[in-house]
PDB file of N, CA, C, O and CB in Angstrom:
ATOM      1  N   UNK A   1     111.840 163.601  47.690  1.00  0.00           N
ATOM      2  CA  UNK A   1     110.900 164.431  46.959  1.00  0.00           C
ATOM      3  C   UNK A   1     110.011 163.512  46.137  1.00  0.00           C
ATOM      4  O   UNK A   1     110.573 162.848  45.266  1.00  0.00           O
ATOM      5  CB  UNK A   1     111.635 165.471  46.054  1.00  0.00           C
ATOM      6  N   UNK A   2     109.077 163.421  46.251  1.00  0.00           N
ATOM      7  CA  UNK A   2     107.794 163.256  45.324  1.00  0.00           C
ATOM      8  C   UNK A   2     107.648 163.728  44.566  1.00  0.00           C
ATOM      9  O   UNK A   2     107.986 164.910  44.620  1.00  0.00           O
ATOM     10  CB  UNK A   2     106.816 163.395  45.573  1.00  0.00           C
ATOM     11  N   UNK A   3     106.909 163.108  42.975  1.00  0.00           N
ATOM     12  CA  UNK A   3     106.523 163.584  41.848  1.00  0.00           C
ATOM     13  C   UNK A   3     105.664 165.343  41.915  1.00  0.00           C
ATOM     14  O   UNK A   3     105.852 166.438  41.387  1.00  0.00           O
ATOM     15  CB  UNK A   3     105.596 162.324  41.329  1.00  0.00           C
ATOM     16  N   UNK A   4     104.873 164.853  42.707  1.00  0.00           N
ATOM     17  CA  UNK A   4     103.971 165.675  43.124  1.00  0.00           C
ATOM     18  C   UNK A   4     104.877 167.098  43.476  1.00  0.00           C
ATOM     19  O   UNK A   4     104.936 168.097  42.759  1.00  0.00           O
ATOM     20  CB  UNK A   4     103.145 164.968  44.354  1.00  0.00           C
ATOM     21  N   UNK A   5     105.478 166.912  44.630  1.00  0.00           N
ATOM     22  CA  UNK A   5     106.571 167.839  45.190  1.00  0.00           C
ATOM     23  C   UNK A   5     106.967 168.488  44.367  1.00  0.00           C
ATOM     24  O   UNK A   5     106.856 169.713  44.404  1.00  0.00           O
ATOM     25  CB  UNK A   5     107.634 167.361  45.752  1.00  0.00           C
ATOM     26  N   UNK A   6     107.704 167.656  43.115  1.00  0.00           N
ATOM     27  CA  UNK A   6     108.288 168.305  42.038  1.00  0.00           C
ATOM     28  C   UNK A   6     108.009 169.184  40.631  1.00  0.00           C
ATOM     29  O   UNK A   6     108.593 169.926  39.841  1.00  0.00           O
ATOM     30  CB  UNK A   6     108.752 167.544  41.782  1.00  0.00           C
ATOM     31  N   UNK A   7     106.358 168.409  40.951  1.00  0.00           N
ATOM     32  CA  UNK A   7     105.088 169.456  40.108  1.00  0.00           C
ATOM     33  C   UNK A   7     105.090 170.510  40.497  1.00  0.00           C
ATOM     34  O   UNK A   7     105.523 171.413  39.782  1.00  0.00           O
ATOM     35  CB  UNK A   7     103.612 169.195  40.199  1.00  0.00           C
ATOM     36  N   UNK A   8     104.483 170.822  42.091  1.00  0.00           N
ATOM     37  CA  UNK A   8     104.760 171.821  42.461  1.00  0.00           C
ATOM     38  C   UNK A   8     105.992 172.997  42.611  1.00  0.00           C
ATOM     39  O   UNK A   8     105.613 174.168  42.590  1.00  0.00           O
ATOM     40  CB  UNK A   8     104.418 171.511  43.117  1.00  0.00           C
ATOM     41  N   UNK A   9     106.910 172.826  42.705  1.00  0.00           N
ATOM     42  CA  UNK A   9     107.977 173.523  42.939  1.00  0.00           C
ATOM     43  C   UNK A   9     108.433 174.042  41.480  1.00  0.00           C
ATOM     44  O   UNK A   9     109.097 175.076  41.548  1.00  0.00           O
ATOM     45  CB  UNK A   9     109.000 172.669  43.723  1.00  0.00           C
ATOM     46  N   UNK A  10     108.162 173.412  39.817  1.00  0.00           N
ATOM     47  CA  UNK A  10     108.151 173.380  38.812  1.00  0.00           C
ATOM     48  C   UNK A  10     106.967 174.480  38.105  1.00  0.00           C
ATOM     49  O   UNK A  10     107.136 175.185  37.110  1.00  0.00           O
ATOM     50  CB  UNK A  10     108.128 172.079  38.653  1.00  0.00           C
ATOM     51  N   UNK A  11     105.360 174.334  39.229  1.00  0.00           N
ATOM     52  CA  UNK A  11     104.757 175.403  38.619  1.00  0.00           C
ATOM     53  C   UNK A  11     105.115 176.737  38.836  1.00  0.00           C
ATOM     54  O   UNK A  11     105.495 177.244  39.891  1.00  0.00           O
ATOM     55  CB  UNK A  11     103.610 175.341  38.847  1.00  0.00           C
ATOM     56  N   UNK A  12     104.894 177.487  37.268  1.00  0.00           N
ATOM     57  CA  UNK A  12     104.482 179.062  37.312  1.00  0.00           C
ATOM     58  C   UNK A  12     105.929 179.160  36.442  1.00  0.00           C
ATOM     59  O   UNK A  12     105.966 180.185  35.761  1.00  0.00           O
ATOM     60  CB  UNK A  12     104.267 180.074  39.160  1.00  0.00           C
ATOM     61  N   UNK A  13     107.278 178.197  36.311  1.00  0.00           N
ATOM     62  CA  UNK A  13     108.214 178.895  35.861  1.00  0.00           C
ATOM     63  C   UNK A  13     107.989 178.280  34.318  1.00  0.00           C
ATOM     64  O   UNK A  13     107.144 177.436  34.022  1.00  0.00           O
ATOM     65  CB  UNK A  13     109.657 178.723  36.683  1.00  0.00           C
ATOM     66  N   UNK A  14     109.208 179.077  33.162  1.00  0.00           N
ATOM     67  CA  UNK A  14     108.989 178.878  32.228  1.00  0.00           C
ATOM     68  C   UNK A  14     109.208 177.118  31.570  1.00  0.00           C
ATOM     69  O   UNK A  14     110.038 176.209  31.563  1.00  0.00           O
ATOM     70  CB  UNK A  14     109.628 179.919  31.804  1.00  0.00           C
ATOM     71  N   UNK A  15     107.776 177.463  31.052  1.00  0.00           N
ATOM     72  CA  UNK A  15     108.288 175.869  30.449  1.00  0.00           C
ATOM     73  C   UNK A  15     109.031 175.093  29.311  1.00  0.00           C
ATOM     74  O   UNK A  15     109.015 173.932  28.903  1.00  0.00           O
ATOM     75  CB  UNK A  15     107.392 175.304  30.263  1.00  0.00           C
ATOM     76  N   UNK A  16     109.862 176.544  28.891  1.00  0.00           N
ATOM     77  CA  UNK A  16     110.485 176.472  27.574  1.00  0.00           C
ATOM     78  C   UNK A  16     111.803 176.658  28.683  1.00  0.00           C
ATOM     79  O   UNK A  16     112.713 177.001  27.928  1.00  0.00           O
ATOM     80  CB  UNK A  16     110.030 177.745  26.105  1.00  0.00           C
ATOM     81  N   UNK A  17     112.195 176.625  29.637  1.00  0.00           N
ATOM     82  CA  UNK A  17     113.693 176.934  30.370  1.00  0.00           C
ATOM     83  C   UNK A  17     114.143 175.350  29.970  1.00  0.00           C
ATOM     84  O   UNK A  17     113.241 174.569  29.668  1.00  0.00           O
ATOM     85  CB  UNK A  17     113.696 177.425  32.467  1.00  0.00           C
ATOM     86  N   UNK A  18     115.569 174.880  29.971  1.00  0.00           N
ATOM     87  CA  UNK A  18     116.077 173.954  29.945  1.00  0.00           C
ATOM     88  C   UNK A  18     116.679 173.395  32.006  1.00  0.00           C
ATOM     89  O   UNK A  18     117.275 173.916  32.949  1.00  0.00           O
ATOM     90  CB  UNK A  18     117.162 174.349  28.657  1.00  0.00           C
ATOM     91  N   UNK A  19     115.929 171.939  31.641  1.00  0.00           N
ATOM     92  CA  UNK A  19     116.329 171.851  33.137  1.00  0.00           C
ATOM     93  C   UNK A  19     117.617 170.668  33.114  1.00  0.00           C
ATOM     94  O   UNK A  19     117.800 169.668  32.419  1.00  0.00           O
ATOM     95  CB  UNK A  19     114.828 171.311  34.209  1.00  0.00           C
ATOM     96  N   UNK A  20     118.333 171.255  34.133  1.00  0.00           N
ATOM     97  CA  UNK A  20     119.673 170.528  34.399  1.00  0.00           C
ATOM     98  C   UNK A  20     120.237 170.417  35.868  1.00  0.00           C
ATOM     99  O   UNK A  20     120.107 171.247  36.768  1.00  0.00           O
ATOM    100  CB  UNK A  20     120.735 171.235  33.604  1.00  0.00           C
ATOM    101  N   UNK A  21     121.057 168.899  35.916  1.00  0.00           N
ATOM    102  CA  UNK A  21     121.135 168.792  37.566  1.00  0.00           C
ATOM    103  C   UNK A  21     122.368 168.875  37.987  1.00  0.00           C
ATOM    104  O   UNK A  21     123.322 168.351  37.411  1.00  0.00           O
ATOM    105  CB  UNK A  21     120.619 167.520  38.194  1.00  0.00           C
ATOM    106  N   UNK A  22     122.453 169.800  39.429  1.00  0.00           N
ATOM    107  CA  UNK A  22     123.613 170.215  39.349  1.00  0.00           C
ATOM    108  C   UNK A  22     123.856 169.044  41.031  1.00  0.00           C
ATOM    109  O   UNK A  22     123.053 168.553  41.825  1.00  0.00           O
ATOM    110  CB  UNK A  22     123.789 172.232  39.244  1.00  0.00           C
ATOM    111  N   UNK A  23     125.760 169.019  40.884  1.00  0.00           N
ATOM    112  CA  UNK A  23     125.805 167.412  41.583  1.00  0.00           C
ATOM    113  C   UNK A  23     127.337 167.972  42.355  1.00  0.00           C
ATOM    114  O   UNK A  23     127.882 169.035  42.059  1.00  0.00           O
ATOM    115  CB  UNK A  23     125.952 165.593  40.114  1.00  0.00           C
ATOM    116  N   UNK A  24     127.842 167.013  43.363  1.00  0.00           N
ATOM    117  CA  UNK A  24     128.692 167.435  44.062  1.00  0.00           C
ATOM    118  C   UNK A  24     129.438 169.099  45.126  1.00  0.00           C
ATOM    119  O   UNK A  24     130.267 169.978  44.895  1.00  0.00           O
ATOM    120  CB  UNK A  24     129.187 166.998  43.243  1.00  0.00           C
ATOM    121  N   UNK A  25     128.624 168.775  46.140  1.00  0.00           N
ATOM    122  CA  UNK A  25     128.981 170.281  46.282  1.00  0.00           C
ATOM    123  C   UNK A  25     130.292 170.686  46.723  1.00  0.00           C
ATOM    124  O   UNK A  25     130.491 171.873  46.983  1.00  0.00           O
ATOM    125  CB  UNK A  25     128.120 170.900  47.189  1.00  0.00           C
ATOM    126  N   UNK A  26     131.056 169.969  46.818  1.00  0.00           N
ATOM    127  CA  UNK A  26     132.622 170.127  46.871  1.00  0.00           C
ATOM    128  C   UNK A  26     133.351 170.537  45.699  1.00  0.00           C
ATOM    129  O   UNK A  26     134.217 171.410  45.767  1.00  0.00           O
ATOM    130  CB  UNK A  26     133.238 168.902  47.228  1.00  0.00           C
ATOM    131  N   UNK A  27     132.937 169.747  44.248  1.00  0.00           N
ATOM    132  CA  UNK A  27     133.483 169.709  43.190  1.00  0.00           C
ATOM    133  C   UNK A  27     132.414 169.993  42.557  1.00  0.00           C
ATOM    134  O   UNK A  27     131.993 169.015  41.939  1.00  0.00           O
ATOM    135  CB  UNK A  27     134.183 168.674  42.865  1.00  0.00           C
ATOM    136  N   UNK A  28     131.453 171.416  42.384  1.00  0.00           N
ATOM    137  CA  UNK A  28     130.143 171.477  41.546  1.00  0.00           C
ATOM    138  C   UNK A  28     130.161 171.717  40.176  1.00  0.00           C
ATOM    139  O   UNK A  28     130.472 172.743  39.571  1.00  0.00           O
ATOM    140  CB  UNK A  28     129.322 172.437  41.995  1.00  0.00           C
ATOM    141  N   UNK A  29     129.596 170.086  39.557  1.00  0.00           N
ATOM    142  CA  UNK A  29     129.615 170.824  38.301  1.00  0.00           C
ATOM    143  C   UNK A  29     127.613 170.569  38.039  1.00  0.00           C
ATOM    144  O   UNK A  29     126.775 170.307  38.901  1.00  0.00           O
ATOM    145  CB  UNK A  29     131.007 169.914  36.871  1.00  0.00           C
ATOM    146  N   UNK A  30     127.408 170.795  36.426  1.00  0.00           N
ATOM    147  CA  UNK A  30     126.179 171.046  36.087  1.00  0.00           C
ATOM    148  C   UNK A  30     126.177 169.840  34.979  1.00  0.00           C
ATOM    149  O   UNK A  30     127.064 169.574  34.168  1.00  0.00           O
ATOM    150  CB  UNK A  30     125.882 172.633  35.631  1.00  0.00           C
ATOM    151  N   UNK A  31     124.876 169.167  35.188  1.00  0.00           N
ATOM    152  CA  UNK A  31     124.157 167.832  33.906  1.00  0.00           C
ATOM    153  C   UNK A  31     123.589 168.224  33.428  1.00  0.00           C
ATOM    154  O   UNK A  31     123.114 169.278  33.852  1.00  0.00           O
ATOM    155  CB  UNK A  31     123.392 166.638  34.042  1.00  0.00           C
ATOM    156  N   UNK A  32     123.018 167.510  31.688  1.00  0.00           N
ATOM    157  CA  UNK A  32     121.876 167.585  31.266  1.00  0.00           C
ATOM    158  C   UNK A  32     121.281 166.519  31.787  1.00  0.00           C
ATOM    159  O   UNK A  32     122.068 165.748  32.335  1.00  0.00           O
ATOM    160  CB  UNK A  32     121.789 167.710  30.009  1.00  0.00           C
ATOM    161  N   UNK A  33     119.884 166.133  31.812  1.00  0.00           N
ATOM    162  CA  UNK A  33     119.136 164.957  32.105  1.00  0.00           C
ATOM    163  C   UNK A  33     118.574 164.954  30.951  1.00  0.00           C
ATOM    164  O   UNK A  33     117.814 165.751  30.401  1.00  0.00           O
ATOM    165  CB  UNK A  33     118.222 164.889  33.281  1.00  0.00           C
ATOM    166  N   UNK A  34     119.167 163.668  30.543  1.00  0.00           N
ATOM    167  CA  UNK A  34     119.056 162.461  29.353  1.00  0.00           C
ATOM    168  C   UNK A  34     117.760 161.957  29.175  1.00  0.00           C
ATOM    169  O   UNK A  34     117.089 162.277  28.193  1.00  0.00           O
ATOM    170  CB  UNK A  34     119.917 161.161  29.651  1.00  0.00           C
ATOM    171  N   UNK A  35     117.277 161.051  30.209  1.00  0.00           N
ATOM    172  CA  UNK A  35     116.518 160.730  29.911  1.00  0.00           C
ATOM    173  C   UNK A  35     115.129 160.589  31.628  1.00  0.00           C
ATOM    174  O   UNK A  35     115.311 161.114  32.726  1.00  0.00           O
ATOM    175  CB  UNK A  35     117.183 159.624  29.011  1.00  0.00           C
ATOM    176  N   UNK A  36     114.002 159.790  31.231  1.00  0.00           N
ATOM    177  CA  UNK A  36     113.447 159.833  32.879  1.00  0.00           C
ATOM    178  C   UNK A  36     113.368 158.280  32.799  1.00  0.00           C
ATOM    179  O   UNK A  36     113.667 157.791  31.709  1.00  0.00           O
ATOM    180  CB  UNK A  36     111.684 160.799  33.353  1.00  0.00           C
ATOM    181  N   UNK A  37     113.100 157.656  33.547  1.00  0.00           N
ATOM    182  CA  UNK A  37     113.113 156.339  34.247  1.00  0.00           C
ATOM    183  C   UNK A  37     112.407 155.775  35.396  1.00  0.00           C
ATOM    184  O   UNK A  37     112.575 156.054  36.583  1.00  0.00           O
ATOM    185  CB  UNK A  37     114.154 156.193  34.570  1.00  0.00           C
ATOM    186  N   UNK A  38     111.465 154.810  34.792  1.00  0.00           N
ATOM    187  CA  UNK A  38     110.555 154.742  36.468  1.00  0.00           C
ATOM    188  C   UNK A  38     110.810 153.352  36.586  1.00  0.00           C
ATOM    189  O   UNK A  38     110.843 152.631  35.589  1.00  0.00           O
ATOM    190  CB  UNK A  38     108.546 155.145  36.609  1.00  0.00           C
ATOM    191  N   UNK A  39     111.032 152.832  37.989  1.00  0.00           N
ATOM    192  CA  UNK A  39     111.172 151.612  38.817  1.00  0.00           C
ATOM    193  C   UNK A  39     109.899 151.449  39.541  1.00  0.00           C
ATOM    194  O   UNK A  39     109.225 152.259  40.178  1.00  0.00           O
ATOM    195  CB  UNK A  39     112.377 151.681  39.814  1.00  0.00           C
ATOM    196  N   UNK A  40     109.725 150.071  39.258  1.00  0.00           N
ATOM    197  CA  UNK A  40     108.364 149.803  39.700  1.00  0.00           C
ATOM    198  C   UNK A  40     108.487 148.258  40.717  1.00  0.00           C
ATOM    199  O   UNK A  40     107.609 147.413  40.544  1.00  0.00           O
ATOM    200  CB  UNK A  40     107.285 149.647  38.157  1.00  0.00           C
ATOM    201  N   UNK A  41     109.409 148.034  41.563  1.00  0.00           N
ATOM    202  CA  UNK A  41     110.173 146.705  41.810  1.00  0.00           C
ATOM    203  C   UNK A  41     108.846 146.288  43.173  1.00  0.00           C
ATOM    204  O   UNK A  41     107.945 146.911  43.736  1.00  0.00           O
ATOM    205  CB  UNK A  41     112.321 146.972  42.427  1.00  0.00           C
ATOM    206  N   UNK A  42     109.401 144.912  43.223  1.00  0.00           N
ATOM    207  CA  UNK A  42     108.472 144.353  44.404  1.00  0.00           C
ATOM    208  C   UNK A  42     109.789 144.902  45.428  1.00  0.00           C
ATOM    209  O   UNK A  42     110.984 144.666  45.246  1.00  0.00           O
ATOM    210  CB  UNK A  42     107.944 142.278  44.390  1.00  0.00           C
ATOM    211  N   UNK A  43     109.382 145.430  46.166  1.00  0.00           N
ATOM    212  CA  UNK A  43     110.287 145.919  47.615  1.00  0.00           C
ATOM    213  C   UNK A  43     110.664 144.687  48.445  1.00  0.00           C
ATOM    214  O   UNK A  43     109.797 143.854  48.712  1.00  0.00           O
ATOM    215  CB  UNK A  43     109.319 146.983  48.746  1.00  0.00           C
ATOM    216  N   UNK A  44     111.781 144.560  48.814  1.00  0.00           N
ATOM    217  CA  UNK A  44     112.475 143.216  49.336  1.00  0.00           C
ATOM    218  C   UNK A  44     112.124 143.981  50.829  1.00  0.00           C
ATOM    219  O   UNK A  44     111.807 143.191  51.719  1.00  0.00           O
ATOM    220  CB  UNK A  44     114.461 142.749  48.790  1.00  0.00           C
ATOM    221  N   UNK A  45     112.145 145.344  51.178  1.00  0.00           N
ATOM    222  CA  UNK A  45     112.473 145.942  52.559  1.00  0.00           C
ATOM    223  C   UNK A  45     111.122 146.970  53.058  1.00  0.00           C
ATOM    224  O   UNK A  45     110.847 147.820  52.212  1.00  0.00           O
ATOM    225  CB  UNK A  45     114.043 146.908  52.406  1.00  0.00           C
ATOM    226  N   UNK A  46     110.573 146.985  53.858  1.00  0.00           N
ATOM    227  CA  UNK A  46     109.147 147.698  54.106  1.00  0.00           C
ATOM    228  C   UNK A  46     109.777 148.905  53.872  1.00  0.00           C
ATOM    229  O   UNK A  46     109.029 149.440  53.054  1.00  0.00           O
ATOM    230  CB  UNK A  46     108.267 147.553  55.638  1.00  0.00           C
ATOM    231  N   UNK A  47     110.747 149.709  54.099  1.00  0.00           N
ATOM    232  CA  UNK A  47     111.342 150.705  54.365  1.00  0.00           C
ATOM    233  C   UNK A  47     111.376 151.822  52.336  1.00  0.00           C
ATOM    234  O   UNK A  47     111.398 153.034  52.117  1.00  0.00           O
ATOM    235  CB  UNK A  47     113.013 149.956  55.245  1.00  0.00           C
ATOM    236  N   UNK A  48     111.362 150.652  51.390  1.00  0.00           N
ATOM    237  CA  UNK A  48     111.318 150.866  50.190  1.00  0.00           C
ATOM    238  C   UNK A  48     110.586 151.345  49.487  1.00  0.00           C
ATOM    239  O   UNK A  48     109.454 151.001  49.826  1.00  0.00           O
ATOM    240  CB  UNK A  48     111.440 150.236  49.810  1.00  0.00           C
ATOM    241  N   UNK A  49     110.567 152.073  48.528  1.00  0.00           N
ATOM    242  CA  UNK A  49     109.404 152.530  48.045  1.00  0.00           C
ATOM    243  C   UNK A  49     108.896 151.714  47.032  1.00  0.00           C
ATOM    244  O   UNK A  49     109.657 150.948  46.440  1.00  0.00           O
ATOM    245  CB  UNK A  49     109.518 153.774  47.630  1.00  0.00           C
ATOM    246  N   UNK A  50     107.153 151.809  46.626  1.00  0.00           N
ATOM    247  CA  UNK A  50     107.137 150.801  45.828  1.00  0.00           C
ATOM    248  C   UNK A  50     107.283 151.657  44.354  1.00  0.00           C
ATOM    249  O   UNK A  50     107.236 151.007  43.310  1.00  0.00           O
ATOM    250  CB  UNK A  50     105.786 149.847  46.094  1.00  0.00           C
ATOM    251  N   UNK A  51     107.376 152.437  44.331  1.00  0.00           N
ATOM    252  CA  UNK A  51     107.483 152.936  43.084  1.00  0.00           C
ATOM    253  C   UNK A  51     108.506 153.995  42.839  1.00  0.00           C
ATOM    254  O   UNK A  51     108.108 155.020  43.393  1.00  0.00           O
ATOM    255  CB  UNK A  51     106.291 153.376  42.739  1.00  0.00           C
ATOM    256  N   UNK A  52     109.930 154.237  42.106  1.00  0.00           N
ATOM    257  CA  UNK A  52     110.918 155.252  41.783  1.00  0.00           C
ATOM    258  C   UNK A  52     110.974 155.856  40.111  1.00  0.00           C
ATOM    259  O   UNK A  52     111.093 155.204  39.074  1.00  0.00           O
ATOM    260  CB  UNK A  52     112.324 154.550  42.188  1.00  0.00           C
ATOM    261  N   UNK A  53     110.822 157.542  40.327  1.00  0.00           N
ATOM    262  CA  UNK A  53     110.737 158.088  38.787  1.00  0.00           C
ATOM    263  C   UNK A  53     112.882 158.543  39.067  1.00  0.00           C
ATOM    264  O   UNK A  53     113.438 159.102  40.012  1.00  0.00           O
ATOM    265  CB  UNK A  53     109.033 160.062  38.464  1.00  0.00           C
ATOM    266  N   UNK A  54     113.259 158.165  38.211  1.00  0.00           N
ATOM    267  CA  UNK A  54     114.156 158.698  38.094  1.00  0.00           C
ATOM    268  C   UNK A  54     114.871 159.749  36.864  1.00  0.00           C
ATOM    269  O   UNK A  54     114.793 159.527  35.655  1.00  0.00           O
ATOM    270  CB  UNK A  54     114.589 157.838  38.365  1.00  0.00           C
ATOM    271  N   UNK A  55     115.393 160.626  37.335  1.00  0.00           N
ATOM    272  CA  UNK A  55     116.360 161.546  36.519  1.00  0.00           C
ATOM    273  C   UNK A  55     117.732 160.900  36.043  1.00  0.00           C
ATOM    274  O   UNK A  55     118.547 160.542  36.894  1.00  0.00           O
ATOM    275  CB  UNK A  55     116.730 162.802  37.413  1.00  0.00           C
ATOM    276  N   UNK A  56     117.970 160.762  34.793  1.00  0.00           N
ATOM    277  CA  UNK A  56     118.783 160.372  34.183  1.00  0.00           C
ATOM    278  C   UNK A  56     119.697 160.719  33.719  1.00  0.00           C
ATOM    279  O   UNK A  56     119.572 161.180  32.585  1.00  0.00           O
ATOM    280  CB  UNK A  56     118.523 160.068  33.717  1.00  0.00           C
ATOM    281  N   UNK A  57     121.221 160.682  34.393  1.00  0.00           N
ATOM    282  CA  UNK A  57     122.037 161.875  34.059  1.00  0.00           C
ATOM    283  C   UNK A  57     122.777 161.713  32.685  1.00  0.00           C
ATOM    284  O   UNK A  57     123.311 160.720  32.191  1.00  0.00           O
ATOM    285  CB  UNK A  57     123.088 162.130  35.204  1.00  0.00           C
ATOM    286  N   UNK A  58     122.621 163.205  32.144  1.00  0.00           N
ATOM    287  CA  UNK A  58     123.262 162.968  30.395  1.00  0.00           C
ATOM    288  C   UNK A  58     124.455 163.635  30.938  1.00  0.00           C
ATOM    289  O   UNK A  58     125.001 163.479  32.030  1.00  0.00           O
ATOM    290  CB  UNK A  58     122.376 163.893  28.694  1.00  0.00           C
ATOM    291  N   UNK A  59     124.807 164.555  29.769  1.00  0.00           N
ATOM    292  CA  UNK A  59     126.570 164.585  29.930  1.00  0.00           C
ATOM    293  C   UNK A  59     126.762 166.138  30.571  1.00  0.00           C
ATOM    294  O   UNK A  59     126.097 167.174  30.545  1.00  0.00           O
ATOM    295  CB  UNK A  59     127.602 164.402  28.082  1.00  0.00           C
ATOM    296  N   UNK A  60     127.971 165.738  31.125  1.00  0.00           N
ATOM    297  CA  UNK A  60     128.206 167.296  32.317  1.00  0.00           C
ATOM    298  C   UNK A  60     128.671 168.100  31.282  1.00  0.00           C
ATOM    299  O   UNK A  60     129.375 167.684  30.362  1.00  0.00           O
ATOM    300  CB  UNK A  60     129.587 167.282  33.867  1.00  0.00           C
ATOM    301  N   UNK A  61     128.226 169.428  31.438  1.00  0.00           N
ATOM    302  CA  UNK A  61     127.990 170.542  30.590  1.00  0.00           C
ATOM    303  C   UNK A  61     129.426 171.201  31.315  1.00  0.00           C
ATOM    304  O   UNK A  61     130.417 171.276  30.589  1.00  0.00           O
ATOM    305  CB  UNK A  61     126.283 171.429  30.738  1.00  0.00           C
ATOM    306  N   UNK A  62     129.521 171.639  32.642  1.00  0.00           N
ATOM    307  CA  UNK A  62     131.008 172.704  33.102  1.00  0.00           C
ATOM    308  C   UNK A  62     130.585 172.719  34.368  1.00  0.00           C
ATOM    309  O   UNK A  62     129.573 172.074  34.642  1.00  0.00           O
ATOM    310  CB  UNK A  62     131.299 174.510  32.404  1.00  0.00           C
ATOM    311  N   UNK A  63     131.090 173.259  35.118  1.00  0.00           N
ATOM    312  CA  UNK A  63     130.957 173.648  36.423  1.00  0.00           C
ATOM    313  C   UNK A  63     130.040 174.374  36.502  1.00  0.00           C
ATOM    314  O   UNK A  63     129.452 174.774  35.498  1.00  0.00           O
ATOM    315  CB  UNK A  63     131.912 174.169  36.970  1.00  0.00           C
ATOM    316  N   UNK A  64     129.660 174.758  37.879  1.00  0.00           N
ATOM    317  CA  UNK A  64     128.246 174.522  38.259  1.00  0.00           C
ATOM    318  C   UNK A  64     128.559 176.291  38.406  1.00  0.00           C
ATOM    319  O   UNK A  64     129.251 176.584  39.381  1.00  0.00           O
ATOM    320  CB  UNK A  64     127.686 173.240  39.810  1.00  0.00           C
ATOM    321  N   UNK A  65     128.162 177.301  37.636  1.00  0.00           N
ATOM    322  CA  UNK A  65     127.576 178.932  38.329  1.00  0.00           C
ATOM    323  C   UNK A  65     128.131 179.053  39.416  1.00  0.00           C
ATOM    324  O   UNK A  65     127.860 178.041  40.063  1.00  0.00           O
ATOM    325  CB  UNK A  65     125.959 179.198  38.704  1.00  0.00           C
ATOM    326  N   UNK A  66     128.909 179.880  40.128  1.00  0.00           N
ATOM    327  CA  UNK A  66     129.095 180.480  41.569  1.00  0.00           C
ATOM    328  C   UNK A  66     127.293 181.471  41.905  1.00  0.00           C
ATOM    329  O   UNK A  66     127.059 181.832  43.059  1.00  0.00           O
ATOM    330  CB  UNK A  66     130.890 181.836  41.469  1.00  0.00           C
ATOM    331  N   UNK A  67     126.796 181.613  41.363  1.00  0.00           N
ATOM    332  CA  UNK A  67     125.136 182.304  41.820  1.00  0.00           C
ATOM    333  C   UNK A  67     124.670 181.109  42.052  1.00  0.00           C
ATOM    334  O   UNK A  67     124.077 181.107  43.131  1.00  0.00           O
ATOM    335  CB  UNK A  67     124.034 183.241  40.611  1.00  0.00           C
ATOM    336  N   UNK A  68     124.664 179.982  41.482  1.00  0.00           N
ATOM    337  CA  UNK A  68     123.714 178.920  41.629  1.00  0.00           C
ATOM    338  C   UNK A  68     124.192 178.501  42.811  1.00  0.00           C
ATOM    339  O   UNK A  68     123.634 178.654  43.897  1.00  0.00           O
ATOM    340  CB  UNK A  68     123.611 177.848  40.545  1.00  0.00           C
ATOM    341  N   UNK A  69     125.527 177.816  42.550  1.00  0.00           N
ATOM    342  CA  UNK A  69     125.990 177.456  43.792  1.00  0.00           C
ATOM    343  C   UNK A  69     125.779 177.806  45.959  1.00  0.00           C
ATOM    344  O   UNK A  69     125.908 177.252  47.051  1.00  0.00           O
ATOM    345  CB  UNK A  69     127.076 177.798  43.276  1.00  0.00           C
ATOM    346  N   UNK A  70     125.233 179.638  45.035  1.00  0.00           N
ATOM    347  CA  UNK A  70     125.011 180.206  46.301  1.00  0.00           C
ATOM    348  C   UNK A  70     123.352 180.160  46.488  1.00  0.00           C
ATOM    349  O   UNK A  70     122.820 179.935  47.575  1.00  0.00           O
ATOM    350  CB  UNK A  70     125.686 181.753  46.365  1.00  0.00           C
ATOM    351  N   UNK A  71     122.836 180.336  45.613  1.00  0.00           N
ATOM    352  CA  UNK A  71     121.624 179.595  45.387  1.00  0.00           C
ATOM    353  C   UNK A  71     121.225 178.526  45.953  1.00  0.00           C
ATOM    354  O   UNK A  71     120.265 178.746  46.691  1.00  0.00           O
ATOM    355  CB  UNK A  71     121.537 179.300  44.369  1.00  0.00           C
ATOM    356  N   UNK A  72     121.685 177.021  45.911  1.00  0.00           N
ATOM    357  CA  UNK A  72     121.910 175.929  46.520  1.00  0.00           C
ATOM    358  C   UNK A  72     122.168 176.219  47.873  1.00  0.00           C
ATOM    359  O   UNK A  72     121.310 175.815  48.658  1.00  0.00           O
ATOM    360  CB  UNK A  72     122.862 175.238  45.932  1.00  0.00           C
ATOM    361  N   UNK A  73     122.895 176.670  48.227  1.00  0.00           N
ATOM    362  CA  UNK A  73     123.557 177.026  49.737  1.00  0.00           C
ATOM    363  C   UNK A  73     124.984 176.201  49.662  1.00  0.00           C
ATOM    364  O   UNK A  73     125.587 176.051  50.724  1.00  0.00           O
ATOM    365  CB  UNK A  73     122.450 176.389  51.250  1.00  0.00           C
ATOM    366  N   UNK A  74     125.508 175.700  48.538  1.00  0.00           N
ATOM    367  CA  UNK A  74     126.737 175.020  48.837  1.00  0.00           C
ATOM    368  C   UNK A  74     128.221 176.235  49.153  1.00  0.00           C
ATOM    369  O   UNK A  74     129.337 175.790  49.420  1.00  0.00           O
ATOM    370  CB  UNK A  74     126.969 173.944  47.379  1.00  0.00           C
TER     371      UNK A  74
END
């Protein structure tokens, strides 16, 4: 996913909602994201990107919703 991607899919909902990432779909639980993080590295591999925004995982809040979960498709 692209920044862009993630603009999009982000417009129209509320921008006061709290966003959090939900991880493992065997064992689902739910994150806050801490902080964001961008990598800007010389690529050793053509295959690399030259530029990464990353999501920064803060601390797991509980297990992940059974709606969300079905939500997800896990």
């Amino acid at each position: 996913m692209t920044v862009q991607q993630l603009i999009e899919e982000l417009e129209g909902m509320n921008p006061e909602a709290e966003v959090r990432f939900a991880s493992q779909p065997s064992w689902p639980f739910e994150y806050s994201i801490d902080s964001v993080a961008v990598s800007n590295p010389e690529a050793e591999f053509d295959f690399e990107p030259a530029e990464v925004v990353y999501l920064v995982e803060g601390n797991q809040i509980g297990y992940l919703p059974g709606h969300v979960k079905e939500e997800i498709g896990w």
